[in-house]
C-alpha positions in Angstrom: 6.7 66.1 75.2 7.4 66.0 71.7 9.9 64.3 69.5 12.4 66.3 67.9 13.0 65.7 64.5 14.7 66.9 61.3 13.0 68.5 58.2 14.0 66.0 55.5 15.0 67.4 51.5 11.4 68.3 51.1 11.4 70.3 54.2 8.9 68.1 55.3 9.5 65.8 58.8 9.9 62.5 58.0 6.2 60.0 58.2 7.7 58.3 61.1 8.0 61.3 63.2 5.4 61.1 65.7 4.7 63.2 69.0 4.2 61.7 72.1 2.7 62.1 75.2 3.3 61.4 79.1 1.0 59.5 80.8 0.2 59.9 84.4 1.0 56.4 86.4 -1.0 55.3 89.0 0.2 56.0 92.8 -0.3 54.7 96.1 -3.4 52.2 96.1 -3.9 52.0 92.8 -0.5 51.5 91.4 -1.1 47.9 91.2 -4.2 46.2 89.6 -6.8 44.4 91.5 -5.9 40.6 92.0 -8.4 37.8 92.5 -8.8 34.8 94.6 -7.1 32.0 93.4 -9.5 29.5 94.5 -12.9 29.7 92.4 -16.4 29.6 94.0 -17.8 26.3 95.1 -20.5 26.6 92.2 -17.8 27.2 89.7 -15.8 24.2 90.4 -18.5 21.9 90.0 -19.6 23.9 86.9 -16.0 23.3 85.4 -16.6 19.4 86.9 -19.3 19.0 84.8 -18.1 20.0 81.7 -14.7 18.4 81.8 -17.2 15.1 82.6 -19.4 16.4 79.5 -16.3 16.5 77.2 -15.2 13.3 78.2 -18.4 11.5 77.8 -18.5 12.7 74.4 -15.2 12.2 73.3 -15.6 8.3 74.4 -18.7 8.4 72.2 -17.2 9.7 69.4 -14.4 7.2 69.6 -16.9 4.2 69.3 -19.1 5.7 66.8 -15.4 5.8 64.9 -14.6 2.5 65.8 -17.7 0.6 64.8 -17.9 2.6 61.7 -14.7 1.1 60.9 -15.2 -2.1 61.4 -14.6 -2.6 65.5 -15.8 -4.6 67.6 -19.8 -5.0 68.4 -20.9 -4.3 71.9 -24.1 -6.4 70.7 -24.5 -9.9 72.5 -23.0 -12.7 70.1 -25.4 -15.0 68.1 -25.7 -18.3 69.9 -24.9 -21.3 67.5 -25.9 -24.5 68.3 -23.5 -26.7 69.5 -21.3 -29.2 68.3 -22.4 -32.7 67.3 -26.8 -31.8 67.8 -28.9 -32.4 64.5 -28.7 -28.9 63.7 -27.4 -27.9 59.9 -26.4 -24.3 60.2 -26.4 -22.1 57.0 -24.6 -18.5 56.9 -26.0 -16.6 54.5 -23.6 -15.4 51.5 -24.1 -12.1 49.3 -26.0 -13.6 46.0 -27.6 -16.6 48.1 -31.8 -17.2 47.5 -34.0 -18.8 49.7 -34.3 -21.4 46.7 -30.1 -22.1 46.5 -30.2 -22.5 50.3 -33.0 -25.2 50.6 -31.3 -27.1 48.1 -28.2 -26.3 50.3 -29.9 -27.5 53.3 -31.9 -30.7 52.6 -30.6 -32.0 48.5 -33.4 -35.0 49.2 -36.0 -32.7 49.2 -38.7 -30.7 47.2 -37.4 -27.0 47.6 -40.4 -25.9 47.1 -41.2 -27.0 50.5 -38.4 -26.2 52.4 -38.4 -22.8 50.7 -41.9 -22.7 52.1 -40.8 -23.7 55.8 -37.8 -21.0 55.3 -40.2 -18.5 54.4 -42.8 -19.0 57.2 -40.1 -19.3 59.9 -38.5 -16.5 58.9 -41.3 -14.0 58.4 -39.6 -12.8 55.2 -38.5 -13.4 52.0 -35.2 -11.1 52.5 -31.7 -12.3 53.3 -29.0 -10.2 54.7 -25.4 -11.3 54.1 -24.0 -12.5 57.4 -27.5 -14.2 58.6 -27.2 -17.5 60.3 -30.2 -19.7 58.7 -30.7 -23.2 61.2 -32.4 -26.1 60.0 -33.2 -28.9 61.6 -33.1 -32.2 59.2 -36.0 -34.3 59.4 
């Protein structure tokens, strides 16, 4: 079948003009595509179970990565402190702090040459990280 159409001023059809053809449709049997089960396999349900687990396990780890980057909450067990009222002089540590400000800080009677020396030997090192907990016990 083709479409009838007009010569325009050029004598020319028109660009739009375009011819067509009939298709055959499908009969009988195959005049309606194939359908499948609604109900997937056994193996593909657990296979969509598992991912859907896979996505949701990451998605919670994402969240806390987020969250302790920006400043959440620790899962880590809290530092003990000693309690209230013992012999124990506790000393947070405070960006700019030296071992040699803190044993002054800690026992004012004292060389701080020594307690710098017992600070040092306890700790195992001569670096302090803002936000450390130093405890001395006064002698």
């Amino acid at each position: 079948m083709t479409a009838a159409t007009t010569p325009g001023p050029s004598g020319r059809a028109p660009a739009f003009a375009r011819t067509t053809t009939s298709r055959s449709v499908p009969q009988g049997r195959n005049a309606q595509p194939s359908r499948r089960s609604h109900r997937p396999s056994a193996a593909v349900f657990w296979r969509r179970r598992f991912v859907a687990v896979g996505l949701a396990l990451s998605v919670l780890g994402v969240a806390r990565q987020a969250g302790a980057a920006l400043g959440g909450v620790s899962l880590a067990t809290p530092e003990r402190h000693p309690p209230v009222g013992s012999p124990y002089v506790v000393h947070v540590v405070q960006p700019g702090d030296t071992l040699w400000s803190i044993a002054e800080a800690l026992a004012p009677d004292r060389d701080p040459r020594e307690v710098v020396d017992l600070l040092r030997d306890a700790r195992d090192s001569d670096t302090l990280v803002p936000g450390e907990t130093i405890t001395w016990v006064p002698e």
